[in-house]
N, C-alpha and C positions, 0 to 999 in steps of 0.2 A: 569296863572297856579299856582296852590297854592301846596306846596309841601308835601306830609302825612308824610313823616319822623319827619321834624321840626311840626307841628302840633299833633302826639303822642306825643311826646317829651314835647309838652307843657300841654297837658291830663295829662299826667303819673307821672309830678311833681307836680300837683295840688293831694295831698291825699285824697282819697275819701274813705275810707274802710266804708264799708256798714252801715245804712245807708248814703246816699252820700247828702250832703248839701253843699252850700258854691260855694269856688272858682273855682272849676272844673265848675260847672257852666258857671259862667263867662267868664273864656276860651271859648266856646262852644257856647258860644254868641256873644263874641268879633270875633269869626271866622263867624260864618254866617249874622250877621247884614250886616256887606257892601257887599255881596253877594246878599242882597235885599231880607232877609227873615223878616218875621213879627215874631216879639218872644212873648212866654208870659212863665212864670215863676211862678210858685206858688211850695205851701208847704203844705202837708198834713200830719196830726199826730200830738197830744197833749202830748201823754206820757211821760214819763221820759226816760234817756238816758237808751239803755242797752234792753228796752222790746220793744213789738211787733208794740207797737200804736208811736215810738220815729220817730219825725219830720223825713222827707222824701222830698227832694227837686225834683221837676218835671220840664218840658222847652218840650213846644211843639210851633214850629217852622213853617212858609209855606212860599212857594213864588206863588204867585196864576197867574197862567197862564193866556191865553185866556179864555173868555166864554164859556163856554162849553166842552172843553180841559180836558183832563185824566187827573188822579191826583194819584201817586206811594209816597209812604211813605218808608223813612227809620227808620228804629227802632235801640232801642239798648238800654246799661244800662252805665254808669259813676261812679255806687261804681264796686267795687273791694272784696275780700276776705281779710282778715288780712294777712299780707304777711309771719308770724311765725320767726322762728330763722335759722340760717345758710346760711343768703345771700353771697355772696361772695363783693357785693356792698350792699349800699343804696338803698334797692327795692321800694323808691319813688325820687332816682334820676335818670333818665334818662340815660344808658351808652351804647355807641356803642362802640362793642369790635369785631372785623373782620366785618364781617355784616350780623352779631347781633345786633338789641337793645334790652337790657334788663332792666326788671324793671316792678314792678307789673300791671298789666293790658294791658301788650303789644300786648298780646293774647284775653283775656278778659276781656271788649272787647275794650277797647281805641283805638287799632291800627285800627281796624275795623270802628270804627266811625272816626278819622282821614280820611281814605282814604272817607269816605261817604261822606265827608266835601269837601275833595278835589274833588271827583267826580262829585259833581256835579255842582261846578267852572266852569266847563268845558259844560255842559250842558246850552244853550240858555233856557236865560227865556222865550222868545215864547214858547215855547217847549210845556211845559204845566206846570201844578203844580204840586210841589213837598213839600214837610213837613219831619221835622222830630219828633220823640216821642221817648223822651230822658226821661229814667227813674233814679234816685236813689237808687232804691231798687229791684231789679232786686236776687241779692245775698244773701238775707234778708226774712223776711215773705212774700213780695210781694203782703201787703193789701194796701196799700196807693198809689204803686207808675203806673205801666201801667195804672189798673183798675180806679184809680183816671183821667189821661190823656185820658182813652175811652171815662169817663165821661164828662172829658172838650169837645172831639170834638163833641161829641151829642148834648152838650148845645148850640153850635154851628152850627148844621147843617153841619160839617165835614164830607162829606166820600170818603177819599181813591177807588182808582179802585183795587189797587192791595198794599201790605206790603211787603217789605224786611227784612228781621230780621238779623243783621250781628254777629250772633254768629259762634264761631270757630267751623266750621262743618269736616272743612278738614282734615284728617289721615296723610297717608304717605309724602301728599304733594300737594300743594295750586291745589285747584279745584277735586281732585278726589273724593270729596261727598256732595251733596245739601240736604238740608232736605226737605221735600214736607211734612212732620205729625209729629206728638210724642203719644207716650202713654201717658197714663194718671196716676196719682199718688194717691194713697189713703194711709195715715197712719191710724192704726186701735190699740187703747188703749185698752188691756184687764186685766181685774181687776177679782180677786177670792178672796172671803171674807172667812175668816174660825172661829174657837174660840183657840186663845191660849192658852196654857195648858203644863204643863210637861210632855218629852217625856215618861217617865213612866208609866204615869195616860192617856194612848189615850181614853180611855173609857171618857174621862172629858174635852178633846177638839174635834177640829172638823179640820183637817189637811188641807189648801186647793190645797200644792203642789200639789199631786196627781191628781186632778180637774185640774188645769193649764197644769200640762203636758200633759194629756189626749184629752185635748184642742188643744194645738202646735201640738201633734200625728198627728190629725186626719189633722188640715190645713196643717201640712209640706207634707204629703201624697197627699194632691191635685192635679191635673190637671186639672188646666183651661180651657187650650184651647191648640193646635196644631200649632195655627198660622193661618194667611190669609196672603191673596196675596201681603200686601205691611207691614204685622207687623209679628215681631218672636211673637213666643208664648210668655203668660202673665203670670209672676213671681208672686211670694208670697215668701217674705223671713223673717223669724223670726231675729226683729234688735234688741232686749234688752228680757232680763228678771231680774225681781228684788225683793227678798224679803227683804233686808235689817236685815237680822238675825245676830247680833252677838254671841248668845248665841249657843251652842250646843246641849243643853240639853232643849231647848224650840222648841215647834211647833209652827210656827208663827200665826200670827194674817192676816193673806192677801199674797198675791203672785202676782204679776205684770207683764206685758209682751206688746210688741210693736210689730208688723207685718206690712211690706211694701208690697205693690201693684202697680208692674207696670204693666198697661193692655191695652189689645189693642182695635178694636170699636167693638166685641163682646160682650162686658162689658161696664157698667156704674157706674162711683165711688157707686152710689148707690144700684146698684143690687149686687155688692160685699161686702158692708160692713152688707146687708140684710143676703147675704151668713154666712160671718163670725158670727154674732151677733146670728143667729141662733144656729152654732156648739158651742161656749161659754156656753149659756142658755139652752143646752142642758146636759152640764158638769156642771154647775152649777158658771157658771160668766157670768159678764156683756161685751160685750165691746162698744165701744166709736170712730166712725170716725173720720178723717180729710180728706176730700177730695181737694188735692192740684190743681188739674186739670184734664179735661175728654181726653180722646184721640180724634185726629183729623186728617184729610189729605185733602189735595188741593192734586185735583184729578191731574195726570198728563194730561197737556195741552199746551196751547197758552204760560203758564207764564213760565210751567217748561223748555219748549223745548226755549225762548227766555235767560232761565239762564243759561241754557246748553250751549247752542249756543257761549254766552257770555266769558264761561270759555273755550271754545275749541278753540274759537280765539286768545286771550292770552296765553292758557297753553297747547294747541297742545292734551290733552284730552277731554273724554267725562267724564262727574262726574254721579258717581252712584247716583242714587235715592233713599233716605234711609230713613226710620222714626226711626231709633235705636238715643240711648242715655239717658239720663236724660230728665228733662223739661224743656219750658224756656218762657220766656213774649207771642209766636207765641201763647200759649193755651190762652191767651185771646184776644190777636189779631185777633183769626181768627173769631171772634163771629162779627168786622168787616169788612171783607172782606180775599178774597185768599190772604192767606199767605205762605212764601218761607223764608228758612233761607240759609245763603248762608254766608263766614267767612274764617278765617286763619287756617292755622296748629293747633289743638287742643293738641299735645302732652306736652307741657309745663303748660295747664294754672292751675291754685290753686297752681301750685307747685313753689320750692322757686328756685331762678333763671330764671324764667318767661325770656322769651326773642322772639321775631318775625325777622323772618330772612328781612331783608330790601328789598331784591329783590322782596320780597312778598307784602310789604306794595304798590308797586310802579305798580304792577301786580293788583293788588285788586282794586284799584283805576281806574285804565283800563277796569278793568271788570264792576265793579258799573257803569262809566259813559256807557258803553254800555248795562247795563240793562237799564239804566233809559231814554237814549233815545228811546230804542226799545218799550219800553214800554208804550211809552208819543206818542209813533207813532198809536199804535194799535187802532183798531176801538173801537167803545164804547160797541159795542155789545159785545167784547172779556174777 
């Protein structure tokens, strides 16, 4: 039995803040090699430090079962957020204080991949096969590092029966929430050109405030949608406006604005930013997508009711079934195969004093190795 406390411990002192390269790694390989997994490791990204395309360290991992034999995937990420100012410790040294450990990624998600480590120690290699897909950049733009590792296992002829995602899904307390979906995330850049001129002489410029706001009006008035049966209704929030005017007595030359999109499978980042681009050009601006990721759900089933099951044996609950939150690696994951996210306490994580209560670490790991036998059991049809 291999212990998840000492093995976070040994995560969480390795610094990984986004992108993740290097000895975190390492760890993570020195842990699963004599467990009899096959590793490979590569690097994706040329850039300079600091931008979008900056090196991104990848480790996708398997122990390949019988012929024929299921094959369940653990996922997960090894950078971290910058940990910021007013630690009360070292938030890349490891410290257990009652039980507590605290320390950047305790939560997100090191402690989580620890216990996946140790979970599946405990798991017979008969069993069938299991992998992991261990990303870098997860925290980050997230162009180099899943979508690079999908790509490895295609090249390969890799496919998963089923994904784990061990992001910190749980609220009040380990096991009361599993994700089965997420929404989907679109940023939407809107730009209004105008002609600068003194505020005096309006006859001799061309204002484009007025246009922008008219703009926000009409999107901040929106509703999207109502909700469906497993998504809340889909947000639109205005995240920036900017004209960069120091002067008072000028009418600018442009006006600037950002809008976030979280939505649910009524929508598709494209039919939204169709939407938007239209009431812009309408006012007399342009705007500009980014579409982070589409929304998605594994439908409740065989996987969800074996994760369920899983967390009611260990924690004496049933876990809700939830698509709410942000985004996470599962929007590319699920393109292959049903995906589940399933994780610690999320009340701590980005935040400074990061910490995972240990009883959790030890619980989590109990639960993982009975997902992944239950799951290595199931028919193929399932």
């Amino acid at each position: 039995m291999l212990d998840p406390l000492d093995l976070a411990k040994r995560l969480m002192a390795a610094s990984s803040v986004t992108p993740a390269t290097g000895a975190v790694f390492g760890e993570i390989e020195a842990m699963l090699a004599p467990l009899g997994f096959a590793i490979h490791r590569f690097t994706r990204g040329d850039g300079p430090e600091g931008s979008d395309e900056a090196p991104v360290e990848n480790l996708f991992a398997i122990r390949t079962g019988p012929p024929g034999a299921r094959h369940i995937a653990f996922a997960g990420h090894l950078d971290v957020v910058p940990p910021g100012e007013g630690w009360a410790t070292d938030p890349f040294i490891p410290e257990v204080r009652g039980d507590l450990l605290h320390g950047r990624g305790a939560v997100d998600m090191k402690g989580a991949i620890a216990a996946m480590v140790a979970a599946v120690a405990d798991v017979p290699a008969d069993a069938g096969t299991i992998s992991f897909i261990i990303t870098g950049d997860e925290e980050g733009p997230a162009l180099h590092g899943t979508r690079a590792l999908i790509d490895y296992m295609a090249t390969k002829g890799i496919q998963p029966d089923l994904c784990l995602v061990g992001e910190p899904t749980s609220v009040a307390r380990l096991g009361d929430m599993v994700k089965i979906g997420r929404r989907g995330s679109v940023n939407i850049f809107i730009d209004v050109e105008g002609v600068q001129g003194h505020v005096a002489y309006p006859h001799l410029a061309d204002n484009p405030l007025p246009k922008l706001v008219a703009i926000l009006a009409e999107l901040d008035a929106l509703t999207l949608d109502t909700g469906t049966r497993w998504f809340q209704p889909s947000n639109l929030e205005i995240t920036d406006i900017n004209v960069g005017n120091r002067a008072h007595n000028v009418i600018p030359a442009m006006g600037t604005a950002r809008v976030s999109i979280r939505f649910n499978d009524l929508h598709t980042g494209h039919s939204l930013s169709e939407r938007v681009m239209a009431i812009a050009q309408r006012h007399g601006g342009t705007a500009r997508p980014v579409i982070s990721g589409e929304p998605f759900l594994t439908e409740p089933g065989e996987f969800s009711r074996l994760v369920s099951d899983a967390v009611a044996a260990e924690t004496g609950i049933t876990p809700e079934l939830s698509t709410t939150g942000g985004t996470s690696d599962a929007r590319f994951l699920r393109a292959v195969c049903p995906v589940i996210e399933f994780g610690l306490c999320n009340a701590t994580m980005h935040k400074r004093d990061e910490a995972v209560a240990i009883p959790d670490l030890a619980a989590l790991t109990r639960i993982y190795t009975r997902i992944a036998v239950q799951a290595l059991a199931l028919d193929k049809g399932q």
